[in-house]
C-alpha positions in Angstrom: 116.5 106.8 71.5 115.9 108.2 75.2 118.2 111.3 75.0 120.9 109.3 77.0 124.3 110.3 75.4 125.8 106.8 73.6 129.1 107.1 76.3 126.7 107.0 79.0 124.3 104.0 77.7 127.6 101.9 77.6 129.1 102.8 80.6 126.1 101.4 82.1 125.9 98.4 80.3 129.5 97.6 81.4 128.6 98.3 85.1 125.9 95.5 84.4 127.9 93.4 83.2 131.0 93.8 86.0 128.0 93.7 88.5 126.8 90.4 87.5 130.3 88.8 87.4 130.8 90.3 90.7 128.0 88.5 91.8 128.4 85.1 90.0 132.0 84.9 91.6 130.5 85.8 94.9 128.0 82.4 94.8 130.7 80.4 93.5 132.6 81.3 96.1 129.9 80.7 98.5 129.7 77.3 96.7 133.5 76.3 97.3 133.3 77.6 101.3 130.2 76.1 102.3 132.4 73.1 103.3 134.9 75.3 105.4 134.3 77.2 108.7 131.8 79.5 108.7 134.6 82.8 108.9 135.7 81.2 105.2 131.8 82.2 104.0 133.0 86.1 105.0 135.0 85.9 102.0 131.8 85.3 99.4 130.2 88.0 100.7 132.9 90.9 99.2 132.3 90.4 95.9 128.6 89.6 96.3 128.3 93.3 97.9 129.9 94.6 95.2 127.9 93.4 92.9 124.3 94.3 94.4 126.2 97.8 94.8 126.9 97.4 91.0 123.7 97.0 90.2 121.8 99.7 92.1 124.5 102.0 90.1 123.7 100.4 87.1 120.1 101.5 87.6 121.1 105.0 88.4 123.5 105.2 85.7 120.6 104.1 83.2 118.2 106.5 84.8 120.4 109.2 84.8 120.5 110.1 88.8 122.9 112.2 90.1 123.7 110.6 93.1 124.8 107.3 90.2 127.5 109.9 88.9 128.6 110.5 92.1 129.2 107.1 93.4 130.2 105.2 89.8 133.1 108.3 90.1 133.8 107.1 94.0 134.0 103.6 93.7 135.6 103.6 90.4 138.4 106.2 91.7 138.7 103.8 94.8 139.3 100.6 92.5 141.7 102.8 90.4 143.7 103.4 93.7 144.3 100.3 95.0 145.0 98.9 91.5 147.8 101.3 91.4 148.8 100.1 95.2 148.8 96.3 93.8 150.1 96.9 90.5 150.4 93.6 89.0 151.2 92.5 85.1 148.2 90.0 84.9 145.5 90.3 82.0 142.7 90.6 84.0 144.4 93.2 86.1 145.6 95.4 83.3 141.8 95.0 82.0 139.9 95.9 85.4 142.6 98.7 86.0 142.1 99.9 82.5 138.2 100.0 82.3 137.9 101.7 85.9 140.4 104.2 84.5 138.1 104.9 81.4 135.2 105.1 83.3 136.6 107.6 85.7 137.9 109.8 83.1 134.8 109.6 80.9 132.7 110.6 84.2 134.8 113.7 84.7 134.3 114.7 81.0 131.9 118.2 81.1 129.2 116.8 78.8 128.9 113.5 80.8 128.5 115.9 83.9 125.7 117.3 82.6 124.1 114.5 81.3 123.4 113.7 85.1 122.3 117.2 86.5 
């Protein structure tokens, strides 16, 4: 094993995977607008940027940077937020909401901490 606490290892994973559904809703967005007005496009690009941003924390998470704890914690916190400012009763909702929740919490754990100093 590399040393990486289990917690962590997962965490990671699950960044990878929200990062790469992130990104395959941002090109099938991209797919569906490229027969609108160009300002419709605007749209793909959120959850496109989102996921790339997923995915360089990913590679911090997995490498154990600090800088990964730091903004896994700050975007995660943010999503939190507004999930609680469009609270809605929907699976999928209820399951982002949740995860970014866990994540936030595990992150702010002591021995997570200090698996990224």
């Amino acid at each position: 094993m590399s040393g990486k606490p289990t917690g962590v290892i997962i965490l990671a994973l699950l960044q990878l995977i929200s990062s790469l559904v992130a990104i395959g809703l941002g090109v099938l967005v991209l797919a569906v607008t490229l027969m609108l007005p160009p300002l419709f496009m605007i749209i793909a690009l959120i959850p496109l940027i989102i996921g790339f941003i997923g995915l360089i924390l990913f590679w911090g998470l997995w490498t154990l940077k600090g800088w990964a704890w730091f903004w896994t914690l700050f975007f995660n916190f943010i999503a939190v937020i507004l999930g609680l400012l469009s609270f809605s009763t929907e699976l999928s909702f209820l399951l982002s909401f949740g995860l970014n929740l866990i994540i936030v919490i595990y992150l702010l754990l002591p021995s997570t901490r200090a698996a990224f100093r």
